[in-house]
C-alpha positions as CSV (number, residue, x, y, z in Angstrom):
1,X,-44.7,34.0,29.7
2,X,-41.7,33.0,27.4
3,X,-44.5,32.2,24.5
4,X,-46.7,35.4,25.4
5,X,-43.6,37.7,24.8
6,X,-42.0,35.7,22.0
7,X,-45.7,36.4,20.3
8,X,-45.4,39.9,21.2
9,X,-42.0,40.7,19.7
10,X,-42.9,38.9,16.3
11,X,-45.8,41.6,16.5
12,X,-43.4,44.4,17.1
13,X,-41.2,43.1,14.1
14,X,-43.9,42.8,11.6
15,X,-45.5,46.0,12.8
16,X,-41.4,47.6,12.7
17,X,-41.5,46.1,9.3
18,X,-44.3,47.5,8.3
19,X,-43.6,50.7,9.3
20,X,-39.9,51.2,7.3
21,X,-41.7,49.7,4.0
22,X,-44.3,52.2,4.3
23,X,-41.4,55.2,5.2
24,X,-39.4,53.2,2.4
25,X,-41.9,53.3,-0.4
26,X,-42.8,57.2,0.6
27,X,-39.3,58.2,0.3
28,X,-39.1,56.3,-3.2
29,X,-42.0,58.0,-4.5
30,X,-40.7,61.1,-3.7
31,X,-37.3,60.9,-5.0
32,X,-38.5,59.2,-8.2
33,X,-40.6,62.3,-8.3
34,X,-38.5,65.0,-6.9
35,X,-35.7,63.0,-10.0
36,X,-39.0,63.6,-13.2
37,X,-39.3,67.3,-12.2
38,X,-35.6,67.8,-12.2
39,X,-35.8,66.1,-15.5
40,X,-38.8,68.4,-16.9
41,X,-37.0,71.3,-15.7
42,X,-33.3,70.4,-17.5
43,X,-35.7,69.9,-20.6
44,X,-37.7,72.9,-20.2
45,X,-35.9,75.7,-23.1
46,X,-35.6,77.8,-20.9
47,X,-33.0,80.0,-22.9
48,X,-36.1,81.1,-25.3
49,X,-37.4,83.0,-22.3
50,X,-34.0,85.2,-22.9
51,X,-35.6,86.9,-25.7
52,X,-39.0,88.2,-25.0
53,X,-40.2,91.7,-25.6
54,X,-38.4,93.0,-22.0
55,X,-35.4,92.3,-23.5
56,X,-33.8,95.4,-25.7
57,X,-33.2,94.0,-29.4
58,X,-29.6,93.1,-30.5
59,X,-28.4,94.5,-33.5
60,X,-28.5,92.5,-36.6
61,X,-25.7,89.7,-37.0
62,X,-25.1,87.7,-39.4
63,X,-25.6,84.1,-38.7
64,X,-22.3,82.7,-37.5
65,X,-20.9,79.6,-40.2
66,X,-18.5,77.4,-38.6
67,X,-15.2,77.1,-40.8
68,X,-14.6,73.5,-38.5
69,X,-17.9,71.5,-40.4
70,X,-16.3,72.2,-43.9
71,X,-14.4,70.9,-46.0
72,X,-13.8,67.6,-43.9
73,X,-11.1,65.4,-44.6
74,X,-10.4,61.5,-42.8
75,X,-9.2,61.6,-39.3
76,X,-5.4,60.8,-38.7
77,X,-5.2,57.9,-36.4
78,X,-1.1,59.0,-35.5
79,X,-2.2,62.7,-34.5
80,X,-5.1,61.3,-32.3
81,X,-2.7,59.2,-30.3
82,X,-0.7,61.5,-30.0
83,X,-3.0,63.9,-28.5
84,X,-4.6,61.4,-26.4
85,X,-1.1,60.4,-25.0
86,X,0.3,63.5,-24.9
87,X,1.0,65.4,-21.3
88,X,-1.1,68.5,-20.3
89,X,0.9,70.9,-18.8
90,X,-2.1,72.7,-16.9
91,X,-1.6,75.5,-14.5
92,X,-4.4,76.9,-12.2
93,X,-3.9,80.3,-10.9
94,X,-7.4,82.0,-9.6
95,X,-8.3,85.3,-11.3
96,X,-8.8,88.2,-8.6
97,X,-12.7,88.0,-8.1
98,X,-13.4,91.4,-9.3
99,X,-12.7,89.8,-12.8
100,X,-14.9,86.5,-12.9
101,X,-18.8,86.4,-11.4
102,X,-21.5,83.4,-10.8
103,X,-23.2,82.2,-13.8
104,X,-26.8,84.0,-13.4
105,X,-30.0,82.2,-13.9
106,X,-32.2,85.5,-13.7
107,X,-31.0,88.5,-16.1
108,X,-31.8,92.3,-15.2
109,X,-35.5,91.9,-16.4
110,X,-36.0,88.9,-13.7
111,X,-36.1,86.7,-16.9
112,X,-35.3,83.0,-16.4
113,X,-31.8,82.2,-18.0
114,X,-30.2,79.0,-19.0
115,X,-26.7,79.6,-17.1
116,X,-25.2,76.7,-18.6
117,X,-22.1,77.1,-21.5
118,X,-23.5,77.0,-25.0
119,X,-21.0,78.8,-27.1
120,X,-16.6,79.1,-26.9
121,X,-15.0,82.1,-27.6
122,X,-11.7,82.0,-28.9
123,X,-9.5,85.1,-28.0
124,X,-5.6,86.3,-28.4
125,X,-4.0,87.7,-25.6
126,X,-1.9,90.4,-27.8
127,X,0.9,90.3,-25.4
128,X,2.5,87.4,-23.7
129,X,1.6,85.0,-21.4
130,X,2.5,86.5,-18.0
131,X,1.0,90.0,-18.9
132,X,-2.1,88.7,-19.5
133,X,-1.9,86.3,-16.0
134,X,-0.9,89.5,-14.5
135,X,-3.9,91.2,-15.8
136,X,-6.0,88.7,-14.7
137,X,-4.4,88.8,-11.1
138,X,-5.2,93.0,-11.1
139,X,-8.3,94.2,-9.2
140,X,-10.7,96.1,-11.6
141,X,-13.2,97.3,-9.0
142,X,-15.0,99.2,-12.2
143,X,-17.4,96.6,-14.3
144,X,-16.1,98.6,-17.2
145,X,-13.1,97.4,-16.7
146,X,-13.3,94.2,-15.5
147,X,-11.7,91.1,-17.8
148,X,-11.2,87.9,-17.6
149,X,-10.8,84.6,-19.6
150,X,-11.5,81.0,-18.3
151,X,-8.2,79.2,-19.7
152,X,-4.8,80.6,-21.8
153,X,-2.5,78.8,-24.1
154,X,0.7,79.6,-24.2
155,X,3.1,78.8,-26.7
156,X,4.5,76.4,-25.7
157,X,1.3,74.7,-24.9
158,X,1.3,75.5,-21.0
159,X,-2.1,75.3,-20.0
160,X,-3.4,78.1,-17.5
161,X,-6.8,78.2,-16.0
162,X,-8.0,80.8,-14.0
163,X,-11.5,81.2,-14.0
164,X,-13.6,77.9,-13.1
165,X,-15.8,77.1,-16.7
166,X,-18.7,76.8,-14.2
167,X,-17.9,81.0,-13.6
168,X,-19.3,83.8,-15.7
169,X,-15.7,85.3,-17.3
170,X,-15.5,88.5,-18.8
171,X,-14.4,87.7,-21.9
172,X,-16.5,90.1,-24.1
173,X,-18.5,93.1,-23.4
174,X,-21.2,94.4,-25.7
175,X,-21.3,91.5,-27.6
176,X,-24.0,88.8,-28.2
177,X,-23.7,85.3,-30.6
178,X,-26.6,84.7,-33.3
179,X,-28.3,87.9,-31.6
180,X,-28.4,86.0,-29.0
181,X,-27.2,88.3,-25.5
182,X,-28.4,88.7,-21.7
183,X,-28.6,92.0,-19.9
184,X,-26.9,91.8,-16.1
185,X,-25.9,95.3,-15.7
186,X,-27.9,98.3,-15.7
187,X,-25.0,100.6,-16.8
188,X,-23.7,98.1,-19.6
189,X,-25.0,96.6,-22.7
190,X,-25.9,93.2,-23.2
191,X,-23.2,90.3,-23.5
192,X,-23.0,86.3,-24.0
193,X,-20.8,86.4,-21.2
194,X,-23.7,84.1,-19.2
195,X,-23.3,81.4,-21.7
196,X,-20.1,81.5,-23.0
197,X,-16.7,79.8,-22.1
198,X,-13.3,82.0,-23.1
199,X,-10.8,81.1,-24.1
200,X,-7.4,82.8,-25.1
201,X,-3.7,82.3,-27.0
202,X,-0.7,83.5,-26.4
203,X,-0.2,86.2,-29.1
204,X,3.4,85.1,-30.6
205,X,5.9,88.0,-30.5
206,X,5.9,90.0,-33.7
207,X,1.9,90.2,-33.3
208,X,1.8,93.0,-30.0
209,X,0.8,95.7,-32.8
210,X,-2.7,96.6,-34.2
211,X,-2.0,94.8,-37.9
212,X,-4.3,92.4,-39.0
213,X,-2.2,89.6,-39.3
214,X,0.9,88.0,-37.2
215,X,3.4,84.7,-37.6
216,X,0.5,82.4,-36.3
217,X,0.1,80.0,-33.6
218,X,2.4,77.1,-32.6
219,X,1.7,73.6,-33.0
220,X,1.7,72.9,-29.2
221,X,-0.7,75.5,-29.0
222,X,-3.0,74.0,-31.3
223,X,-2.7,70.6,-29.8
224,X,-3.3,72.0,-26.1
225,X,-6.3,74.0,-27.7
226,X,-8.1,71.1,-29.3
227,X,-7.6,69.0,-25.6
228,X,-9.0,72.1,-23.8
229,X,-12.2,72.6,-26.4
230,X,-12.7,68.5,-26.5
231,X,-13.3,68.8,-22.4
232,X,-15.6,71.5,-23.1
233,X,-17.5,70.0,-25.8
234,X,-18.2,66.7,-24.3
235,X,-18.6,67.8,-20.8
236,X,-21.3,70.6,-21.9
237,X,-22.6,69.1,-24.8
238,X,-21.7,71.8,-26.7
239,X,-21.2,71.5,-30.9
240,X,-18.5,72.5,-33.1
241,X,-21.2,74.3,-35.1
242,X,-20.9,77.0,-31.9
243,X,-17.3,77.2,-31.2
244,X,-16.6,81.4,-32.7
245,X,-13.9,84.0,-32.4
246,X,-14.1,87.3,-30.5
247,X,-14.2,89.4,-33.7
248,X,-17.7,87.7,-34.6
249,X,-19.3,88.3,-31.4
250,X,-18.2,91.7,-30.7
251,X,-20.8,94.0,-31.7
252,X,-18.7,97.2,-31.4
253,X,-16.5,95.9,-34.3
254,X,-13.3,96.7,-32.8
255,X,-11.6,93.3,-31.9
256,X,-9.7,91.0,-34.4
257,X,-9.2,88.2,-32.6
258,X,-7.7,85.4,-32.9
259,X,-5.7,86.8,-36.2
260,X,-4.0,84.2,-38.2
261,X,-6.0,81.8,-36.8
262,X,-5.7,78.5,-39.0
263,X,-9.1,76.8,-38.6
264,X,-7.8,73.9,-40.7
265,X,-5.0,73.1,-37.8
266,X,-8.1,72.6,-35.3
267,X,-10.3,71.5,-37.5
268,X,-7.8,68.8,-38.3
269,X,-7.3,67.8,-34.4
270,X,-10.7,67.8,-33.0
271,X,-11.6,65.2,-36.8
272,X,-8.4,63.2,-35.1
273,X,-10.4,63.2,-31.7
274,X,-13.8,62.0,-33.2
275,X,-15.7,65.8,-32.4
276,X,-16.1,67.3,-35.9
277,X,-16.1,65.5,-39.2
278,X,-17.5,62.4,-38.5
């Protein structure tokens, strides 16, 4: 009897075993397979779908010419340790939700989009700090006026992030970069909002007029810039070549912004952290 069901439960083990390889081997397939279509799909270009003939032209820009790949000089060992070493002061205060939205992967034409970051913006927030938090905190039920950036430097290089990067802000309304621009909104223009991560400095305090030029940024701010713009470029993969200013995307030609921006002071931090100049 002993033998009979010792026989019998070596059957049931190799039969058991059988049984999870088989389950074992189908699951692997799978996920290796479910893994190669998720890997055709992150290769697919599906941004050129953006631009087909359902999608209203946008005007003519000229092609954008980074002022950080020029003009290249050796990296400074001292300044990258220091901004490797240095503290970040970062602040996270949400936005009101009227003023951020989800990235969209379908625009109004049901056109596939690419909702990941390609391009940074770089704004001014004309005033100070804590008006533009403030207006950040305010409802703006109206898409009109809805607006929003996804991190401000202050000057003092206080950190303050209040939309999530992986969030659609609205940093720039009609607007588009290399004519590039997605429609979301029947009642509004097209906008690189869906791609595009914002960022904005604190305006330093003779600059709240509508001159053309002001006293500059500070160095702190231009340290905490470069740390902010070397998270985004590595994390999103995204290249020097497409980091602009809000007065090149704006297609209405009314914003400056940044003004008396001095591309040699980032230019000169992100060569120290290895991102440009190489």
């Amino acid at each position: 009897m002993a033998r009979f069901l010792d026989r019998n439960n070596k059957k049931f083990s190799a039969l058991t075993f059988s049984v999870y390889f088989l389950f074992l081997s189908g699951f692997l397939i799978y996920f290796m397979r479910h893994q190669k279509n998720i890997q055709n799909q992150l290769k697919q270009p599906i941004d050129l779908v953006e631009q087909t003939t359902k999608t209203p032209k946008a005007p003519t820009q000229v092609r954008w010419k980074s002022p950080l790949t020029t003009n290249c000089n050796s990296a400074d060992l001292r300044l990258r340790t220091h901004l490797l070493s240095m503290p970040l002061r970062i602040k996270q205060i949400k936005a009101h939700p009227t003023n951020f939205g989800l990235r969209l992967r379908k625009d109004l034409f049901s056109q596939r989009l690419n909702p990941n970051p390609t391009v940074i913006v770089l704004h001014e927030t004309v005033y100070d700090l804590t008006s533009a938090v403030n207006t950040l905190l305010t409802p703006h039920p109206s898409d009109i006026d809805q607006v929003s950036y996804h991190t401000l430097v202050g000057r003092s290089g206080d950190i303050v992030q209040l939309v999530d990067p992986s969030f659609r802000a609205y940093g720039a309304g009609h607007s588009a970069f290399n004519s590039r621009w997605v429609f979301s909104n029947r009642d509004l223009s097209g906008s690189l909002n869906n791609f595009a991560l914002h960022v904005s400095l604190e305006t330093p305090g003779d600059g709240s007029h509508n001159l053309d030029v002001h006293s500059g940024y500070s160095p702190s701010q231009y340290d905490a810039l470069a740390r902010v713009l070397a998270d985004w470029m590595v994390r999103y993969k995204i290249p020097a070549t497409s980091i602009t200013t809000h007065r090149y995307v704006d297609l209405g030609g009314a914003r400056a912004d940044p003004r008396s921006f001095a591309w040699s002071e980032l230019q000169k931090r992100l060569t120290a952290l290895q991102l440009v100049c190489k």
